[in-house]
C-alpha positions, -999 to +999 in steps of 0.1 A: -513-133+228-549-127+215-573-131+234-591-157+215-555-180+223-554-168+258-593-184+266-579-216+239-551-222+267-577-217+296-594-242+283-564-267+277-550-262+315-589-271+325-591-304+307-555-311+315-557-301+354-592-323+358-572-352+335-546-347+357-570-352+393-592-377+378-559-397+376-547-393+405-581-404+419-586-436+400-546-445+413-555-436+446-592-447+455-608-465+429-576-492+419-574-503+455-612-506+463-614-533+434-583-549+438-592-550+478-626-560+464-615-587+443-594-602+470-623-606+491-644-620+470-621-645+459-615-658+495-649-655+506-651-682+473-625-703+484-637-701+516-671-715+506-656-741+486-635-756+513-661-753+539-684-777+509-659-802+503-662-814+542 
């Protein structure tokens, strides 16, 4: 393996490896905080709306 290839597949396994975490951040943190998010909102709404209709 040349050396040129050898600092080529560095660079792959660094794109690949952050990829691979950025994924497994979104799944972990940032998917829940806006579905969690969402949720909330929506029954602070409903909420509001029910509390209107009286």
């Amino acid at each position: 393996m040349e050396f040129t290839q050898f600092v080529g597949f560095l660079i792959f396994l660094t794109v690949f490896t952050m990829g691979f975490w950025l994924l497994i951040f979104a799944l972990t943190f940032i998917v829940p905080y806006w579905l969690f998010g969402n949720l909330m909102e929506n029954f602070k709404l409903r909420r509001e709306a029910k509390k209107n209709k009286k």
